[in-house]
N, CA, C and O atoms as a Tinker XYZ file with bonds, in Angstrom:
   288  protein
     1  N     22.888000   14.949000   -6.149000    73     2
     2  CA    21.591000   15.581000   -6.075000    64     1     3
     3  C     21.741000   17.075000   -6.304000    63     2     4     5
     4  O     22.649000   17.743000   -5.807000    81     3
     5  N     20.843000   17.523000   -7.044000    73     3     6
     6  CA    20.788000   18.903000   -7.146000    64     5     7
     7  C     19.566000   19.850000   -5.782000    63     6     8     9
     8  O     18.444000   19.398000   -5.553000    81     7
     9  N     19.923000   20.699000   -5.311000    73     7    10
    10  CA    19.727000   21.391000   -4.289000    64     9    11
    11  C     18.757000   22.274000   -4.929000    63    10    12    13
    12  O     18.979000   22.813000   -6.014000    81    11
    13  N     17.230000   22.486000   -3.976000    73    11    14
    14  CA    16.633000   22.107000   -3.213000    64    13    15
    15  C     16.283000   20.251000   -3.789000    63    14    16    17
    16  O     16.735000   19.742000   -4.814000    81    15
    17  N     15.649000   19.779000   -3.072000    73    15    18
    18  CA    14.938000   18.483000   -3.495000    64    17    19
    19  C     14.255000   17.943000   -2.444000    63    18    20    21
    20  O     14.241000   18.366000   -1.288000    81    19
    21  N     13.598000   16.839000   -2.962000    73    19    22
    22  CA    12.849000   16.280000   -2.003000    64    21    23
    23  C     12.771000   14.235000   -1.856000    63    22    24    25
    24  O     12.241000   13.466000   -2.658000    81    23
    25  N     13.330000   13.971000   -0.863000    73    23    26
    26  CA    13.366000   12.622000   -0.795000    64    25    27
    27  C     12.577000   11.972000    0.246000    63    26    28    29
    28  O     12.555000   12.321000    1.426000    81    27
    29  N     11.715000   10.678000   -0.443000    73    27    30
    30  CA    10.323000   10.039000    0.290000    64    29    31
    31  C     11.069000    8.819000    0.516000    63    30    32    33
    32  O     12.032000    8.794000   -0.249000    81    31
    33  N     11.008000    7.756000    1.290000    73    31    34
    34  CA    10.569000    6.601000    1.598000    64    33    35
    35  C      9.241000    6.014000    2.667000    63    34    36    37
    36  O      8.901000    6.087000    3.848000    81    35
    37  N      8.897000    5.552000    1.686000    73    35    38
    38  CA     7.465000    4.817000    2.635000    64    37    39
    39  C      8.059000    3.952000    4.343000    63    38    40    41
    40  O      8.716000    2.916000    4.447000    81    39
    41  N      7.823000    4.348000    4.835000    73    39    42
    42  CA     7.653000    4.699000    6.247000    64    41    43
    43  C      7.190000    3.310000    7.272000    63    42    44    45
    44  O      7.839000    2.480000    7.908000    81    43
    45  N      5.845000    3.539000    7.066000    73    43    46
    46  CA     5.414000    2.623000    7.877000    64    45    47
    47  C      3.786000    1.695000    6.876000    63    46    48    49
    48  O      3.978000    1.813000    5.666000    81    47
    49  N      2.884000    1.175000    7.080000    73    47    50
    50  CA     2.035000    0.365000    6.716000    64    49    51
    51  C      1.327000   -0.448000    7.717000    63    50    52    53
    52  O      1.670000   -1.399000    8.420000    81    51
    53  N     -0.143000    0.443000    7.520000    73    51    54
    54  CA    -1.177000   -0.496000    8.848000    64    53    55
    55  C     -2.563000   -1.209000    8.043000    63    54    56    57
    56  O     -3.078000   -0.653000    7.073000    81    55
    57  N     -2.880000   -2.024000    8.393000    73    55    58
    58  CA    -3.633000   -2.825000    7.558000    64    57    59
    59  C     -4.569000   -3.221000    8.767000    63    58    60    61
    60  O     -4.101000   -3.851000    9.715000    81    59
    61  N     -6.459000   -2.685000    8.707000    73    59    62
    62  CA    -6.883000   -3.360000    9.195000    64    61    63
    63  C     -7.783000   -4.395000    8.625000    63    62    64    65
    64  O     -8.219000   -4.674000    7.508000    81    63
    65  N     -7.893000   -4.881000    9.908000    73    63    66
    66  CA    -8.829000   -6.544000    9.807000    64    65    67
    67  C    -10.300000   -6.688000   10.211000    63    66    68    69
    68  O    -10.626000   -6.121000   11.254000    81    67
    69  N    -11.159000   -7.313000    9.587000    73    67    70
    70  CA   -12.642000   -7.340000    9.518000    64    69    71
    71  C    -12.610000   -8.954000    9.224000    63    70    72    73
    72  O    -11.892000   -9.556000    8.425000    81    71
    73  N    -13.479000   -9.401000   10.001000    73    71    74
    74  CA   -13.854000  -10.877000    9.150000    64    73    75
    75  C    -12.388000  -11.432000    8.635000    63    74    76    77
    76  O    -12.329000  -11.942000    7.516000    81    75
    77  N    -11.299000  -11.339000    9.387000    73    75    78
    78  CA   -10.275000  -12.165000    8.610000    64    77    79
    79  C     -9.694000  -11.703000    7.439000    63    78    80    81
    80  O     -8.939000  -12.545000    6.951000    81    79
    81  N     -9.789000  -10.456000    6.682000    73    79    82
    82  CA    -9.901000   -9.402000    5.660000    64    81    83
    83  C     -9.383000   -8.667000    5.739000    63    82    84    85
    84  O     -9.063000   -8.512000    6.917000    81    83
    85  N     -8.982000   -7.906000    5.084000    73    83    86
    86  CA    -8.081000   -6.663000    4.970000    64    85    87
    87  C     -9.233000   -5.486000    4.805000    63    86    88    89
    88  O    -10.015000   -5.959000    3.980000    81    87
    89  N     -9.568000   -4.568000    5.081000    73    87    90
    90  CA   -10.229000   -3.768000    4.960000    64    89    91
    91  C    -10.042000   -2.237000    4.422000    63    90    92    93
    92  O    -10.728000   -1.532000    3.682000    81    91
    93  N     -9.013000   -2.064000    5.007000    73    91    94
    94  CA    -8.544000   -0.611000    5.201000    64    93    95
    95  C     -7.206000   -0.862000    5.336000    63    94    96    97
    96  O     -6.797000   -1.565000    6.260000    81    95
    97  N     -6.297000   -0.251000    4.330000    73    95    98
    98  CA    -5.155000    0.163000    4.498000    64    97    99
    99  C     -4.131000    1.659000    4.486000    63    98   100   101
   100  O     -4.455000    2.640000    3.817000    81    99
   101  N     -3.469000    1.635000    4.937000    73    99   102
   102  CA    -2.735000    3.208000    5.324000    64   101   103
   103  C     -1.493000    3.069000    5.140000    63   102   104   105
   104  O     -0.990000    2.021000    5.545000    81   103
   105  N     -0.598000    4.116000    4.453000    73   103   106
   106  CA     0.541000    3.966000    4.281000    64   105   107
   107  C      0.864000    5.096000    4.835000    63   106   108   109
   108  O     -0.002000    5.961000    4.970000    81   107
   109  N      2.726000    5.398000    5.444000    73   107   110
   110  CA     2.777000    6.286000    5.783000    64   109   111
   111  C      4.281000    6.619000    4.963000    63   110   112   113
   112  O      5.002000    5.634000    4.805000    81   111
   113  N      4.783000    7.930000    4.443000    73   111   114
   114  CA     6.116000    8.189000    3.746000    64   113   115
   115  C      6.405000    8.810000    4.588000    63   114   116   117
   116  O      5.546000    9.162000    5.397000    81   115
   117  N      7.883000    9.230000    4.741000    73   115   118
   118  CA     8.649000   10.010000    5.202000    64   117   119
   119  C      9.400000   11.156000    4.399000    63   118   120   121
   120  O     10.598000   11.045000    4.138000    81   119
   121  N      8.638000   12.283000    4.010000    73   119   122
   122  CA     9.415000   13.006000    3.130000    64   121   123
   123  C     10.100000   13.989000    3.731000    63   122   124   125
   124  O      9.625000   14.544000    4.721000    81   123
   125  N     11.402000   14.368000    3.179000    73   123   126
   126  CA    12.419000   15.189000    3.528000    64   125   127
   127  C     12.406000   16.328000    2.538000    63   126   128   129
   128  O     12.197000   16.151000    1.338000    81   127
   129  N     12.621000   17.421000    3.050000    73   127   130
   130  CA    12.801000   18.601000    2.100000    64   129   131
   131  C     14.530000   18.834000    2.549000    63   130   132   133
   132  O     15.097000   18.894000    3.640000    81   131
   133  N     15.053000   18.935000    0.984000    73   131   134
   134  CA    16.558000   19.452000    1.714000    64   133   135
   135  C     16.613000   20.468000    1.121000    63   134   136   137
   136  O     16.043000   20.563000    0.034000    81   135
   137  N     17.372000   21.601000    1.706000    73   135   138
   138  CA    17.901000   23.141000    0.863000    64   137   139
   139  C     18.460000   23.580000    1.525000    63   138   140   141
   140  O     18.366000   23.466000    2.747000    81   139
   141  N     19.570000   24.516000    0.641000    73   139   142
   142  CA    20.450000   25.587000    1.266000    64   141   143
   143  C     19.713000   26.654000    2.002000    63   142   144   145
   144  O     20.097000   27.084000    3.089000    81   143
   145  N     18.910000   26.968000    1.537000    73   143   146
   146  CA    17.635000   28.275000    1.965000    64   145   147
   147  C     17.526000   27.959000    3.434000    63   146   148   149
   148  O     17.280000   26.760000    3.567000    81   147
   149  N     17.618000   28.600000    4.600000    73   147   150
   150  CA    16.558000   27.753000    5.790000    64   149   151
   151  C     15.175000   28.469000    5.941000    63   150   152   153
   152  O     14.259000   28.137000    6.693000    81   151
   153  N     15.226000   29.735000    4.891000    73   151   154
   154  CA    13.882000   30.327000    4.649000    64   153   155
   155  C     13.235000   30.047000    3.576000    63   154   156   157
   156  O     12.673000   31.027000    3.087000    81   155
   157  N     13.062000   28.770000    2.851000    73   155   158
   158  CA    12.436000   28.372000    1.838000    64   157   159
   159  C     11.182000   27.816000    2.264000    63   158   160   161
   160  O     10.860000   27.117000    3.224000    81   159
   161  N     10.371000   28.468000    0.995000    73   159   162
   162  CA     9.035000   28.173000    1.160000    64   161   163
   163  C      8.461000   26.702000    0.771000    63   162   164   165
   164  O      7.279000   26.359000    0.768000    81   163
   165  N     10.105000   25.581000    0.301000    73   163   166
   166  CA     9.107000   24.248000    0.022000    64   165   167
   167  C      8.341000   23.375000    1.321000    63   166   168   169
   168  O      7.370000   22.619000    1.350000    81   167
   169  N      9.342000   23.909000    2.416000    73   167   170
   170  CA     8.755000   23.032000    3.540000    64   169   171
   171  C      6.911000   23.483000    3.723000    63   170   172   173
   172  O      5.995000   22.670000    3.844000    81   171
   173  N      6.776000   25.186000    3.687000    73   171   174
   174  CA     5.344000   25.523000    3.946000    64   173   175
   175  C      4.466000   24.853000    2.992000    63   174   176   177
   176  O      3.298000   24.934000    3.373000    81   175
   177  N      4.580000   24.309000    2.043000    73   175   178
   178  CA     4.162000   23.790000    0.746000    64   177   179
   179  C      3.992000   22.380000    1.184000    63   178   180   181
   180  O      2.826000   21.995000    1.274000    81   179
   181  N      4.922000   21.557000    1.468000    73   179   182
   182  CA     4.615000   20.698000    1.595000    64   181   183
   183  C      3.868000   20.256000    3.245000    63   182   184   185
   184  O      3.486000   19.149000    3.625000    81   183
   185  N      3.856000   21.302000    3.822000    73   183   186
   186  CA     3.014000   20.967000    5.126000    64   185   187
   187  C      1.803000   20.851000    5.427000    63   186   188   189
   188  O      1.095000   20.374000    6.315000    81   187
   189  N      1.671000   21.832000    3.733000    73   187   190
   190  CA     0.033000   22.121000    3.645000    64   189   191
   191  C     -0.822000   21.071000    2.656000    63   190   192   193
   192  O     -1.911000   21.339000    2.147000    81   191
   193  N     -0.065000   19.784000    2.495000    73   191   194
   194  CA    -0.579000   18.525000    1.777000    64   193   195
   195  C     -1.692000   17.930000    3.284000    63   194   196   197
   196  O     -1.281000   17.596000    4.395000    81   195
   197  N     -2.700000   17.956000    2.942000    73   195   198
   198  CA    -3.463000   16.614000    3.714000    64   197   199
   199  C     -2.621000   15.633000    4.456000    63   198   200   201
   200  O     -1.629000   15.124000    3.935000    81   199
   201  N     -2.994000   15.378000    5.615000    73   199   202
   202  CA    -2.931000   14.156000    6.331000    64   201   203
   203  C     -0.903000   14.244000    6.226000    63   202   204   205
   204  O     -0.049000   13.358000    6.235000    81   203
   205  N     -0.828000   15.683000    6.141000    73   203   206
   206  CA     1.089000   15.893000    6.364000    64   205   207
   207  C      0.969000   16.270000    7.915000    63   206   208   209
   208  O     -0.004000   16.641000    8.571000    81   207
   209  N      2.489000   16.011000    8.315000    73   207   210
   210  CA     2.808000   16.765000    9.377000    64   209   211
   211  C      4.297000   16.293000   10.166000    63   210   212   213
   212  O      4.902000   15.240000   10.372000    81   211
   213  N      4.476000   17.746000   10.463000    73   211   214
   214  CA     5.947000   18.361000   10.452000    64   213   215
   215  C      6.545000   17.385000   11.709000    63   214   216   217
   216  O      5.961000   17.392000   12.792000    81   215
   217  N      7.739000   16.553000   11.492000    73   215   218
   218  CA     8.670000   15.555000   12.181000    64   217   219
   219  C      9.327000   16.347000   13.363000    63   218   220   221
   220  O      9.076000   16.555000   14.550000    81   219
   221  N     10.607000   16.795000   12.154000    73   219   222
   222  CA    11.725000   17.365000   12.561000    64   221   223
   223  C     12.668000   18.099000   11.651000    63   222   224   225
   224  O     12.785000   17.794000   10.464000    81   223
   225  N     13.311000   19.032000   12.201000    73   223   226
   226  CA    14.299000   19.522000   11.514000    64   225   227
   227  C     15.604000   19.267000   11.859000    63   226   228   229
   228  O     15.796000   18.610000   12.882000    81   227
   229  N     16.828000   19.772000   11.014000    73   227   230
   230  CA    18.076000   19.291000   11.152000    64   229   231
   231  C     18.953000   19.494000   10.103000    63   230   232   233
   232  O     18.789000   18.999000    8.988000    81   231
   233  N     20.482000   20.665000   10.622000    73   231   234
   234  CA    21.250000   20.778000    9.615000    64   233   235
   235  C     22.486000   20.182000    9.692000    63   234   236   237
   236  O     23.381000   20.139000   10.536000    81   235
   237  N     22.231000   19.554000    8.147000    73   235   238
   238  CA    23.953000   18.662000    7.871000    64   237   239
   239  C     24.662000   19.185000    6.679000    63   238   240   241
   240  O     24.428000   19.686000    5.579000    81   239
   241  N     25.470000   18.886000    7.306000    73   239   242
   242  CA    27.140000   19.707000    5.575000    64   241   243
   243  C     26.429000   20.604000    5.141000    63   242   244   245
   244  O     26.235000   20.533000    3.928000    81   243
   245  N     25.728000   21.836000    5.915000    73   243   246
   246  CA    25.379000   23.080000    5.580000    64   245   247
   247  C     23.976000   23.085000    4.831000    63   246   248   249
   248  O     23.443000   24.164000    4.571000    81   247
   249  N     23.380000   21.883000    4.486000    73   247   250
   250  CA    22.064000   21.919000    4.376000    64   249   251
   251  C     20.920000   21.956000    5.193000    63   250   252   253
   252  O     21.108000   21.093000    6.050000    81   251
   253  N     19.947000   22.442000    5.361000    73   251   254
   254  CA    18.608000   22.382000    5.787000    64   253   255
   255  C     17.894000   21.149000    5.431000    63   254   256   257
   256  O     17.830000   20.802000    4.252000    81   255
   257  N     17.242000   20.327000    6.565000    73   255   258
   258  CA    16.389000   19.179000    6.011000    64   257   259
   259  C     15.256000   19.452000    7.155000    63   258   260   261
   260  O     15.330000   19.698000    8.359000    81   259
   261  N     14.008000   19.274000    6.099000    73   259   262
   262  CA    12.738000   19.392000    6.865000    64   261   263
   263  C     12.171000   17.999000    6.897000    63   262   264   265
   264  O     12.085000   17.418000    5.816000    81   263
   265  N     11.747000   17.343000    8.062000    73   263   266
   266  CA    11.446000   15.697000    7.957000    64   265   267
   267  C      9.356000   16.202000    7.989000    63   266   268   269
   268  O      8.670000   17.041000    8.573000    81   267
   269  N      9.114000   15.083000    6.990000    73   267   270
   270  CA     7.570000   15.487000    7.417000    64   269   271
   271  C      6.932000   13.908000    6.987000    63   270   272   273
   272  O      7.477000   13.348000    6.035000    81   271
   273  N      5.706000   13.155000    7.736000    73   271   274
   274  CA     5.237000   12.216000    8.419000    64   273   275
   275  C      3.311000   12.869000    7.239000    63   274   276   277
   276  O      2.543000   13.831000    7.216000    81   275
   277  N      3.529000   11.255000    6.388000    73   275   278
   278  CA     2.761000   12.356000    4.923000    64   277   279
   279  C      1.853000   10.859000    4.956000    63   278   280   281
   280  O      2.597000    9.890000    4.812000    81   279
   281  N      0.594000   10.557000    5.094000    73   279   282
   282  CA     0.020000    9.140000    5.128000    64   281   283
   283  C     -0.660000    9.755000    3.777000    63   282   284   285
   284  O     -1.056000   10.867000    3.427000    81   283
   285  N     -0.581000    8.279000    3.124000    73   283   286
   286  CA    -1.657000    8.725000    1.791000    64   285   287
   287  C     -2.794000    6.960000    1.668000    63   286   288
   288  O     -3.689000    6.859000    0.830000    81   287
């Protein structure tokens, strides 16, 4: 991987029910911001997406990772 980047996996999935039906569904990703920077502006960027919001942080083998909780 090349440094900064950003890695998603879909998370979680709620599905509601009406009449036996699916009605409404919600997905939730888990996106990670990684970078050398720990003052980089992708995490503020991506915090400021709709229906985002900030997990956790955490540094490994000298990188910065910003965890953020992103439903679309």
């Amino acid at each position: 991987m090349k440094y900064p980047c950003i890695v998603y996996a879909r998370d979680f999935a709620d599905t509601r029910f009406a009449d036996n039906a699916p009605y409404n569904n919600t997905t939730r990703y888990q996106v990670t911001v990684i970078d050398r920077d720990p003052d980089s502006d992708i995490p503020i960027k991506v915090q400021a997406l709709p229906l985002c919001s900030y997990d956790r942080g955490f540094v490994a083998e000298g990188l910065n990772h910003d965890v953020f909780r992103l439903y679309f």
